[in-house]
C-alpha positions, 0 to 999 in steps of 0.5 A: 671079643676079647681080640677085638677090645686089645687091638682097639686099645693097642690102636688106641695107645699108638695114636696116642703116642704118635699125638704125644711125639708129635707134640713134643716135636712142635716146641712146646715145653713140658708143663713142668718146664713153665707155667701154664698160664705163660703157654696158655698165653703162647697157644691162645694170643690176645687176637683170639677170642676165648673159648667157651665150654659146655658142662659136658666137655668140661671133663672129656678130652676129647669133646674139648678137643673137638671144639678147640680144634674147630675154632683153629686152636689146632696145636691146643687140641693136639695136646687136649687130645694127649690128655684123653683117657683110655676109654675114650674113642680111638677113632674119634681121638684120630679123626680130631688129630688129623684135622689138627695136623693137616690145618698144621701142615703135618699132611705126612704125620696125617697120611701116618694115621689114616693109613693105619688098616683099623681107619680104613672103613672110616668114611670122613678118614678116607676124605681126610686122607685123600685131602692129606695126599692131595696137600703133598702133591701126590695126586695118583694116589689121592684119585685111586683112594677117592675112586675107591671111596665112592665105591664104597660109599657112592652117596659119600657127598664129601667123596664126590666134592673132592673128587671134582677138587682133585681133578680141577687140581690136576687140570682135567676139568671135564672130570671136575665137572663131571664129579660136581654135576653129580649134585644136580643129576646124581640119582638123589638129584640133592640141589633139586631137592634142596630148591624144592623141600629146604629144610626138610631132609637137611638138617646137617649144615656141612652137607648142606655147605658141600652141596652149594659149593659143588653146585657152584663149580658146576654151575661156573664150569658149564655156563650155568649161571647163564641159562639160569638166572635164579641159580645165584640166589638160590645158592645166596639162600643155600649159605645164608640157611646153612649158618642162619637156620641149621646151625648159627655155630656152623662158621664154614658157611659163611667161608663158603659165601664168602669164596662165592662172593670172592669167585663173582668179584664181589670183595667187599660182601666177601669181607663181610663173610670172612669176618664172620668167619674169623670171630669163630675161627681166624685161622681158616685155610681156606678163609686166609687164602680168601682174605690173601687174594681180596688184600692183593685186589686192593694192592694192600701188600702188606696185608697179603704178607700178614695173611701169609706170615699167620700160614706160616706160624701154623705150618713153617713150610705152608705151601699155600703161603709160599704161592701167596708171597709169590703173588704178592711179589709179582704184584709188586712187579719183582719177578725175581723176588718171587722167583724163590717162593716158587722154586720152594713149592717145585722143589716139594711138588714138581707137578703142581699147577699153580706154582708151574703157572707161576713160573712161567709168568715169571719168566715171562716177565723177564723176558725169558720167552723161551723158558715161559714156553718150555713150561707151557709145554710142560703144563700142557702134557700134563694138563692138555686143556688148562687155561690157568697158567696162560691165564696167569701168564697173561694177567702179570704180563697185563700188569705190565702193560704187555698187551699184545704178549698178554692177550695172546695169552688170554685167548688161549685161558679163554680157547681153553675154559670159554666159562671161565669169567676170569680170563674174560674180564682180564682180557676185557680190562686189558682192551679198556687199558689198551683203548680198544673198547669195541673189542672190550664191550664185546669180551666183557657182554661175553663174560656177563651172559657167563655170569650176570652176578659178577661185580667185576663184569658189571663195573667194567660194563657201566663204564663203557656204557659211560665212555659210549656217551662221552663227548669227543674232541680230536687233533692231530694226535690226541683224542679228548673224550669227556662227560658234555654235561658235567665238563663243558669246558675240557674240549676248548682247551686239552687238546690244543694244549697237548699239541702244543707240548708234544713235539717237545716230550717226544724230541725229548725221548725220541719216540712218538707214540705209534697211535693218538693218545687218548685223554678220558676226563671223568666226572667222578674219581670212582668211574675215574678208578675203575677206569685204571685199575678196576677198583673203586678208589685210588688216590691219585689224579691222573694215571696213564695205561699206555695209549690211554690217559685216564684223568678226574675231572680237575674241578672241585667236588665231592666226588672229584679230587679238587682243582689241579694244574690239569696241563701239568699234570697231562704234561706228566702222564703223556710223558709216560705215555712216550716213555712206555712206548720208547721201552715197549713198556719195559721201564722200571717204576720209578724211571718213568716217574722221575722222568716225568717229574723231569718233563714238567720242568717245574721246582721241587715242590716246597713240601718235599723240601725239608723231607728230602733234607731228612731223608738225605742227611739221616740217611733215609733215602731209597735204595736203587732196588727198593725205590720202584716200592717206595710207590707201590708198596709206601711204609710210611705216609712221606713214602710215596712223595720221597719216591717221587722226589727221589726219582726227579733227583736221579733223573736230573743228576743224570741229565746234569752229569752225564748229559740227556744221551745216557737218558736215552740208551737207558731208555734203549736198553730197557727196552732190549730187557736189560735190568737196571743192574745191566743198564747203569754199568753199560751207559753210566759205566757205574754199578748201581753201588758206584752210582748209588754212592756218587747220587748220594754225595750229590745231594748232600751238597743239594740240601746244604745250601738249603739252610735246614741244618740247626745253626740256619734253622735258629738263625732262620726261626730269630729272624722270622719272628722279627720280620714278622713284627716288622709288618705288624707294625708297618716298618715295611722298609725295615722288614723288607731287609729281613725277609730278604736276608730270610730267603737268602739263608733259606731260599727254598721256602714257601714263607719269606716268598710270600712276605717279600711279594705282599712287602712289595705291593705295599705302596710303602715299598712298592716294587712290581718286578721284585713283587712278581719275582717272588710271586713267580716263585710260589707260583711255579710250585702251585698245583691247585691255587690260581690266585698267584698266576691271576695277580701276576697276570694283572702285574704284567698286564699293567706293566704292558707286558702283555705276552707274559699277562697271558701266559699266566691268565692261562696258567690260572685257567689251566689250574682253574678251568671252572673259575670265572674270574681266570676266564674274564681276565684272559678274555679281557687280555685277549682283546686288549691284545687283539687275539680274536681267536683267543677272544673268540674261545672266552667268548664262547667259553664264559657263557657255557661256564655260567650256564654250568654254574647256575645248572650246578649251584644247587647240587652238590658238585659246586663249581669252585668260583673266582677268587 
C-alpha cells in the first residue's frame, strides 16, 4: 500500500508540474506581476457570460476546474487545476487537463499525459488520446490504440464513436460504417432500445448524444433515411431529450442537433442550436466549425474569419482554422490567397484529406490540371473510395461556373459515396445553373429518396416544380420562361427586345453563345434567389449563370424588388453571358462587370458621382488585386457600387485609350488562363502597377471637371439657394440664367437638370428642345421612374418627332411594363404612327394588364399604376 500511495503522489506531482510549465508557457504573468482582476479580465472577455459555482466547488479545485473547463474557459482551468491540492485526484486532475490542452491545441502535451503508463487503463484517457493522435495526424497510431481500447472495453460507445471518426478520417468508409452500425445491430442493439424504453436506462446525457450522432452517420452512409422515414424524428426527439429532460446543463447536445440540422441543410434550425450552445460554451470546436461552414453558405466572410480568428486565439496554430481561411478564400475565388493556409496544414500533416482535397481544387482552379491530377492520385492510393476531395474539387470548379470539369468531378464524389447527399445536391445546383433541368430534377429526386429531410434538396425540388409550370416564349436565340399568371406581360416584350440587342453585344466581344440563352423571370425574389444561389436572399435584380439569366419580376411588390429598367438590366446580364462564354468562364469579377456596365451605354449614375470624387481624390479606390472583393466581399456599404464604378471606369479608359482590340486579346488570354497579372503586360504592354498609376491620373482629370472640389462646391451651394428663390418668386427668366450657369459648374447633377426642364415647360420660358435636353439627361441615368421618359415621349410627340416619341414611350414600358398609362401612350403613338404590329401588341397587351390589375387589386402584389 504503501508503494502504491507514493507512485500516485509521485504521478500526482508530475502532472501537476507538466500543468505548471505548461501554464507558464502560455503567456500568462505570474500573480505577483499584475493584478488579478486585470488577468481576470484577460482570461474572462466581456462576450463571455459569468461563470456561476456551487458551494461545494467553492473550495475544490479541481471541481472549479471541471466547470471551467466545460464552459471553454480552458486556459482558466489549466491554471485553477495548478492550484489543486495534494489529496486531490491525479487522475481526475489529468483528465480535465487533457480536455483543456486538446480544446488549446496542446494535442502533443496531451499525448505527454495520457501516455503516462498509470493512465493506461483509464477508459475515457484512452478516448482522449486516441482523439489527441487523431488531431496530430497520426492516424495508425490512433487505429491501433482504439483496436485495443474495444478490446478492452468493447461496450466503450465513445471507443466505437471514434472508431467510425477515424476511418471516415482516413477515407475508408465501409469501416466507418461498420464501426457506427454498431449502435443499430451491436449486441445491446442501443438506438433500438433507445426508441423502444426512452428514458429507462438512460440517464447520462453524453451517451445519449454519442449514440444519436453514430446513428446519424450510419443512417447517411447506408441510405437509411430513405428506407426509414421515422429515423429523422426519433434522432430530432434523441437530442431534444438529451438537453431538455436528462440534463438541461448537458450543451453538446444542442452542438450535436445542430451538426444535424447543418449535415440536412437546415442553417437556420442549426443557428438556433449553436446559440444555444454558446451562452454555456462559446468556444466549442466543433460548434465554431458549424457556425464557420453556415457563415461561408450565406457569403458572410467576414464572419467566417471571425470564427477562424477565435480558433486562433485559443490555439495559434489550429489546423482547423487554417482549412476554414482556405475555404473562405477559395469562396472568394482567390485560389492563390488560399493556397498558403493549405501548404501550412501539409506541412504539419501530409496525409490529411481535406487539406489534399483542398489542394487539388486549388489547382484546379488555376488550371493547373496536371497537378490537380497528380494529387488526386495521391488521395486515391491513400484513400482508393473518397469522394471528398472530387467533391471539393467540383464544388469550387462549380463556383466558377466550370460545369463540364465540375461534373466530371461530381460524378465520381457520386460513383464513389452514391448516399452521399452533398455530391448530388452540387451537382443537382449545377445542372439548374447550367440549364439543364431534366438532368437536375433526375439528380436531386435522387438526392431526395437519400434524405427526404434535407432542406437544400427540397428548395431546389420546389423550384423546379415551379419552373415546370412556367410559360415559354422563344426566338431565335433566347428562350423566355415566366409565371403565365403573376407576369402576363413578359413574353410581349423580352424576347424581341433581346433580339434586337444580340448582334450588337456578341459584335461587340466576338463571340456568340453556343446554345439559346435562357431568360427565368421569377414572380418572388426568394424563388428568384434560390435560383441563383441556392439561398433565400441575395440582393440583387438579375444574375447570370452562364447560359441562364435569372431575373425578379421588374414590378413592384413586396415580395419583388420594385420596378426596374428590366431591358437595361437584361442588356447587362447577357453581356455576361457573351463574356463568359468568350472566356469559357475564365474572366475575372470585376472584368465581366465592368464590361457589362460598358455595354448598357448609359452615363454614370448620379449617385456614383460624388463617391468616385472622394473615392479618387482621398485615394480611396481599389487596388487592381482587391477590386473583384469590392463585390464579393463589401467593407463598407459604397463598397459595392465603387466596384461597379470603378470596373466602368477601367473598361472605358481602356476602350478610350488603347482601343476595344486590347478589350478582346484580354478577353483571349483569360481565356487560355493567364492572371490579370500576365494579361495587363502582354496586351496593354503595362504591369498592373504601371496601368494602375496612369488610371488613376486618368481620373483625376475625370472628376476635376465635375465641380465637387470646396471653391465649386461653395460657389455651387451661393448659387443653388438663389436659383431656388428665383422660382419661388417666379422670376423664371432670372433663374433660368442661374440654373445654367449652375450645371455648367457642375454638370453632373441630378438637381439644376431637374430645374432647368420644369424652367423650360414654364409658359414664361417655354423651350421644348431645351426642356427635353435636360429631361434626356435625368432620363439616361433612370432605372426605375418612367415619369421622364413618358413627358419626353408626349414632347416629341407634340413636336412631330414621332420616332423618338416611341422610342421613349417604350423606354417607359421597359422601366414599367405594369404601368397603364406607359401602355396608352405608346398604344396611341403606335396608331398615329400606323405601326399595326406595334398597335396590334398594345392591343392585346392593355387588356391583359387591366385583367391583371383588378385580379390583383385586392392582394398584396399591387401593381404600380400610372403616373
Amino acid at each position: 500500500m504503501k508503494l502504491r500511495a507514493s507512485r500516485i503522489s509521485f504521478a500526482f506531482v508530475a502532472a501537476l508540474l507538466l500543468l505548471v510549465r505548461f501554464v507558464q508557457a502560455s503567456d500568462y504573468p505570474a500573480e505577483n506581476d499584475v493584478a488579478p482582476q486585470r488577468w481576470l479580465n484577460a482570461v474572462l472577455p466581456e462576450h463571455l457570460p459569468p461563470l456561476y459555482y456551487p458551494d461545494y466547488a467553492k473550495d475544490r479545485a479541481v471541481d472549479r476546474a471541471r466547470i471551467e473547463s466545460f464552459a471553454g474557459r480552458y486556459r482558466l482551468s489549466l491554471m485553477t487545476l495548478s492550484t489543486a491540492d495534494s489529496k486531490a485526484d491525479p487522475r481526475q486532475i489529468a483528465i480535465i487537463a487533457v480536455t483543456d490542452l486538446i480544446a488549446l491545441g496542446r494535442n502533443d502535451q496531451a499525448v505527454a499525459v495520457l501516455s503516462a503508463p498509470w493512465m493506461a487503463g483509464d477508459q475515457n484517457a484512452q478516448i482522449l488520446h486516441a482523439n489527441a493522435l487523431m488531431n496530430l495526424g497520426r492516424t495508425d497510431e490512433a487505429l491501433v490504440l482504439l483496436q485495443q481500447h474495444l478490446k478492452d472495453f468493447p461496450d466503450s460507445l465513445g471507443g466505437h464513436y471514434a472508431l467510425g471518426q477515424l476511418y471516415e478520417k482516413i477515407g475508408d468508409v465501409q469501416s466507418a460504417t461498420a464501426a457506427y452500425a454498431w449502435f443499430v445491430s451491436g449486441p445491446k442493439n442501443l438506438f433500438d432500445r433507445w426508441e423502444t424504453q426512452q428514458e429507462k436506462g438512460f440517464d447520462d446525457a453524453a451517451d445519449v448524444v454519442t449514440i444519436g450522432r453514430a446513428v446519424d452517420r450510419w443512417a447517411a452512409m447506408t441510405s437509411a433515411y430513405k428506407d426509414s422515414p421515422q429515423l429523422n424524428d426519433a434522432l430530432l426527439n434523441l437530442f431534444v431529450r438529451a438537453y431538455d429532460a436528462i440534463d438541461r446543463s448537458y450543451w453538446p447536445a444542442h452542438v450535436a442537433a445542430a451538426e444535424y440540422w447543418q449535415a440536412h441543410d437546415n442553417a437556420k434550425a442549426a443557428e438556433q442550436e449553436l446559440e444555444a450552445a454558446a451562452s454555456d460554451n462559446p468556444h466549442d470546436l466543433r460548434a465554431l466549425k458549424i457556425n464557420a461552414r453556415i457563415a461561408l453558405q450565406e457569403f458572410n466572410f467576414d464572419a467566417c474569419d471571425e470564427v477562424v480568428q477565435l480558433m486562433r486565439d485559443l490555439d495559434p496554430d489550429s489546423i482547423d482554422a487554417d482549412l476554414l481561411e482556405a475555404r473562405n478564400l477559395l469562396a472568394q475565388r482567390t485560389p492563390e490567397n488560399a493556397l498558403r493556409p493549405v501548404q501550412r496544414v501539409l506541412a504539419k500533416q501530409p496525409k490529411n484529406l481535406e487539406a489534399l482535397g483542398l489542394l487539388a481544387a486549388v489547382n484546379a482552379l488555376e488550371l493547373h490540371d496536371d497537378q490537380t491530377t497528380a494529387v488526386l492520385k495521391q488521395i486515391d492510393s491513400m484513400a482508393p473510395q473518397d469522394a471528398t476531395a472530387y467533391e471539393e474539387v467540383a464544388q469550387q470548379l462549380a463556383a466558377m461556373r466550370q460545369y463540364p470539369r465540375s461534373e466530371a468531378m461530381y460524378k465520381i464524389a457520386v460513383e464513389r459515396a452514391p448516399w452521399w447527399t452533398a455530391a448530388r445536391n452540387g451537382l443537382g445546383l449545377l445542372y439548374t445553373q447550367s440549364g439543364d433541368e431534366d438532368s437536375a430534377r433526375a439528380t436531386l429526386e435522387a438526392a431526395h429518396t437519400l434524405d427526404p429531410y434535407n432542406l437544400q434538396t427540397t428548395n431546389y425540388l420546389r423550384l423546379l416544380d415551379d419552373l415546370d409550370k412556367f410559360a415559354k416564349s422563344e426566338t431565335q436565340h433566347f428562350v423566355v420562361f415566366y409565371d403565365a399568371t403573376a407576369d402576363p406581360i413578359i413574353p410581349e416584350y423580352f424576347g424581341d427586345y433581346l433580339e434586337t440587342v444580340y448582334t450588337a453585344v456578341t459584335n461587340d466581344f466576338q463571340t456568340q453563345p453556343a446554345v439559346k440563352t435562357f431568360i427565368e423571370v421569377f414572380p418572388t425574389h426568394d424563388a428568384f434567389s434560390v435560383r441563383t444561389t441556392g439561398s433565400p436572399w441575395i440582393g440583387t435584380v438579375g444574375a447570370s449563370t452562364g447560359r441562364v439569366i435569372a431575373l425578379v419580376s421588374p414590378r413592384k411588390g413586396e415580395m419583388t424588388m420594385g420596378t426596374f429598367n428590366w431591358a437595361q438590366v437584361l442588356r447587362h446580364e447577357f453581356t455576361h453571358t457573351v463574356t463568359l462564354a468568350a472566356t469559357d468562364n475564365r474572366i475575372p469579377h470585376w472584368f465581366t462587370e465592368g464590361l457589362a456596365v460598358w455595354e448598357e451605354h448609359s452615363p454614370l449614375r448620379w449617385e456614383w458621382i460624388p463617391m468616385l470624387y472622394q473615392a479618387v481624390n482621398e485615394d480611396q479606390l481599389f487596388t487592381m488585386d482587391n477590386l473583384t472583393w469590392g463585390f464579393i466581399r463589401p467593407r463598407r456599404p459604397i463598397d459595392r457600387q465603387l466596384a461597379y464604378a470603378q470596373s466602368f471606369w477601367i473598361c472605358t479608359y481602356i476602350e478610350q485609350t488603347y482601343g476595344h482590340d486590347a478589350i478582346l486579346k484580354m478577353l483571349d488570354g483569360f481565356r487560355d488562363g493567364l492572371s490579370q497579372d500576365e494579361v495587363f503586360p502582354r496586351v496593354l504592354g503595362k504591369s498592373l502597377s504601371e496601368f494602375s498609376e496612369e488610371f488613376h491620373n486618368w481620373t483625376r482629370k475625370q472628376v476635376a471637371a465635375w465641380g465637387y472640389d470646396p471653391q465649386t462646391s461653395k460657389k455651387y451651394a451661393d448659387l443653388r439657394d438663389r436659383g431656388e428663390e428665383l422660382i419661388k418668386s417666379h422670376q423664371y427668366k432670372e433663374a433660368v440664367d442661374v440654373w445654367e450657369r449652375i450645371v455648367a459648374i457642375r454638370p453632373v447633377d441630378a438637381l439644376p437638370h431637374q430645374r432647368l426642364a420644369g424652367l423650360y415647360l414654364t409658359k414664361e420660358m417655354r423651350n421644348v428642345d431645351k426642356a427635353i435636353e435636360h429631361l434626356s439627361a435625368l432620363d439616361a441615368v433612370e432605372l426605375k421612374d418612367d415619369r421622364f421618359a413618358k413627358r419626353i415621349s408626349r414632347l416629341e410627340r407634340d413636336e412631330g418627332e414621332m420616332p423618338r416619341a416611341i422610342a421613349e414611350a417604350k423606354r417607359a414600358v421597359y422601366t414599367d411594363p405594369y404601368d397603364p398609362d406607359a401602355h396608352q401612350l405608346l398604344a396611341e403613338l403606335f396608331e398615329k404612327s400606323g405601326d399595326q404590329a406595334g398597335l396590334a401588341r398594345e392591343q392585346r397587351v392593355i387588356p391583359v394588364l387591366q385583367k391583371w390589375i383588378e385580379d390583383n387589386s385586392q392582394r398584396d402584389e399591387m401593381p404600380s399604376g400610372g403616373n
